[in-house]
C-alpha positions in Angstrom: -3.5 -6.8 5.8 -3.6 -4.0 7.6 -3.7 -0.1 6.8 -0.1 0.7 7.1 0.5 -1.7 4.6 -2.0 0.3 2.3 -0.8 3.5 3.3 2.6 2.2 2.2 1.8 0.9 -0.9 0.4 4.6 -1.7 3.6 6.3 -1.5 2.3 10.0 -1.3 0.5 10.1 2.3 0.0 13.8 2.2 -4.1 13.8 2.6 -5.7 16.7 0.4 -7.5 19.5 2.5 -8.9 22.4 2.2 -9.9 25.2 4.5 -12.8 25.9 6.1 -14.5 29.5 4.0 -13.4 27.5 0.3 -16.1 27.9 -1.7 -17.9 24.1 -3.1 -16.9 25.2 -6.3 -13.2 25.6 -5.6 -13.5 21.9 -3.9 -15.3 20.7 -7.4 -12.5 22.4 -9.1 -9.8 20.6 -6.8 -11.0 17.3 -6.9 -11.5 17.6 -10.7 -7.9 18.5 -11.2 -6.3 15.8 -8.8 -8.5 13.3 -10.2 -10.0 12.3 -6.3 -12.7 11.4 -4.9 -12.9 13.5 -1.3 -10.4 16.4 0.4 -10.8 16.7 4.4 -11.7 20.0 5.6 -8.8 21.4 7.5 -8.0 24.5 9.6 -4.4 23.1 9.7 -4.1 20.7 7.7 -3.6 18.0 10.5 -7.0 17.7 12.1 -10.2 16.9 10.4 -13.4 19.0 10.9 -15.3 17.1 8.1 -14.9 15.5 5.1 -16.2 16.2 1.4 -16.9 13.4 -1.4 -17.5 14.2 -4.8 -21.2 12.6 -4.0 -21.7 15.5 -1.6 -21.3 18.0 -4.4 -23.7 16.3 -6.6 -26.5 15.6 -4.2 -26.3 19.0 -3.1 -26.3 20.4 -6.8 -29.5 18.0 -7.2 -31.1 19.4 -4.6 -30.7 23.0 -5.2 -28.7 23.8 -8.5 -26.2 25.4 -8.9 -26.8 28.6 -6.4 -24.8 25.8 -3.9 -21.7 26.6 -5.6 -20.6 29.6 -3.9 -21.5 28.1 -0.3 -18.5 27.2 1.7 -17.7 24.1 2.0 -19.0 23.8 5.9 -22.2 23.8 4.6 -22.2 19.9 3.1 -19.3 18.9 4.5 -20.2 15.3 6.7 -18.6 16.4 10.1 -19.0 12.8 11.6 -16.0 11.7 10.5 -15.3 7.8 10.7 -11.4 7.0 10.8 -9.0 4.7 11.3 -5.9 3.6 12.5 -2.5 2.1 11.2 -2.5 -0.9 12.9 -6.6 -1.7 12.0 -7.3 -4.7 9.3 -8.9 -4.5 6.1 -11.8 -6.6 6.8 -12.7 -4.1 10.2 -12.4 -1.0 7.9 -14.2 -2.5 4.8 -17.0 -3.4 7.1 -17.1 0.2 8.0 -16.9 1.6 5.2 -19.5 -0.5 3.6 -22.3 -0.7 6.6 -21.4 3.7 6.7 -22.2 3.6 2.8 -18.9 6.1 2.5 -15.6 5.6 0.7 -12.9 8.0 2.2 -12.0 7.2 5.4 -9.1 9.5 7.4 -6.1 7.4 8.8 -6.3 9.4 12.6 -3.5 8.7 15.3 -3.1 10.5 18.5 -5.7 13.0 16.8 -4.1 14.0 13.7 -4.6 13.0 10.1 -1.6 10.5 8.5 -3.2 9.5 5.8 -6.5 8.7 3.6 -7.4 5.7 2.4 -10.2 5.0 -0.4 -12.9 2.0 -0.5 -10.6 1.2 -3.6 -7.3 0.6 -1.9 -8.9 -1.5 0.6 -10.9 -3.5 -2.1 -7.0 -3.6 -4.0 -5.3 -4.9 -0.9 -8.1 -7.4 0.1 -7.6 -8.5 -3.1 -3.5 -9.0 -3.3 -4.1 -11.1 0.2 -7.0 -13.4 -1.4 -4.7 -14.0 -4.8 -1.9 -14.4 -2.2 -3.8 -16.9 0.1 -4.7 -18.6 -3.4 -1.3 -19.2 -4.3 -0.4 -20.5 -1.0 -2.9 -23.2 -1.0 -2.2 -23.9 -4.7 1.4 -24.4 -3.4 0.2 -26.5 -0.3 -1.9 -29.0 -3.0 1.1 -29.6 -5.7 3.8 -30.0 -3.0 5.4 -26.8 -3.6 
C-alpha cells in the first residue's frame, strides 16, 4: 500500500501546525483538544521547521517541570524532520519510523507539507493488506 492510499483513507489532509513563538503550553493545550499526537511547527503552514509529539512535552516536563511551559515551542521541537512521499510503501516508511523510534512523520512533495501520517495508520493499512492477502490465498486454496 502506499501513502496516498493512507492519506486517502484519512479524509481531512489538513496537517495541524502551529507557529514558531507558541508557547509549549498552548501546543499541550492543542494536542489535548484535537485528541493528537504531534502538530508541525509552521511559519506558513506549508513548510515544516520541526515537529512536536506529545512525548516531547513530557520528557521535557520530566526534565525540568513545569517552568518549560512558557518556552516556545522552538525550544523542543525535533528539527530533523524525516518525511515522506505519496508514492512511498508502507513497509519503507514503517521501517523508518520504527528504526527513528518516532511516530509522526510529514507527507513532503516538492517541499511542502500534504499531509501527516501516524505509526497508527501505517500499522492500520499494513494490516487491511495482510487480512487482504489472507483472503486471497484463502480464496486461492478453496477454489474461489
Amino acid at each position: 500500500m502506499l501513502v496516498q492510499q493512507i492519506l486517502a483513507s484519512k479524509g481531512d489532509l489538513k496537517v495541524v501546525t502551529v507557529a514558531p513563538g507558541t508557547t509549549v503550553q498552548e501546543v499541550a493545550g492543542i494536542l489535548s483538544a484535537r485528541r493528537i499526537g504531534a502538530v508541525v511547527v509552521s511559519a506558513d503552514g506549508k513548510h515544516a521547521l520541526g515537529i512536536v509529539s506529545e512525548r516531547d512535552i513530557v520528557r521535557e516536563l520530566g526534565k525540568r517541570g513545569g517552568a518549560c511551559l512558557t518556552d516556545p515551542v522552538e525550544s523542543l521541537m525535533t528539527t530533523k524532520i524525516v518525511s515522506c512521499t505519496r508514492i512511498e510503501g508502507t513497509d519503507a516508511v514503517l521501517g523508518r519510523m520504527t528504526d527513528g523510534r518516532f511516530r509522526h512523520m510529514p507527507v513532503i512533495e516538492d517541499g511542502a507539507m500534504v499531509g501527516l501520517i501516524s505509526i497508527g495508520d501505517v500499522v492500520k493499512a499494513r494490516l487491511m493488506e495482510l487480512a487482504a492477502e489472507k483472503e486471497a490465498l484463502e480464496g486461492m486454496i478453496k477454489g474461489f
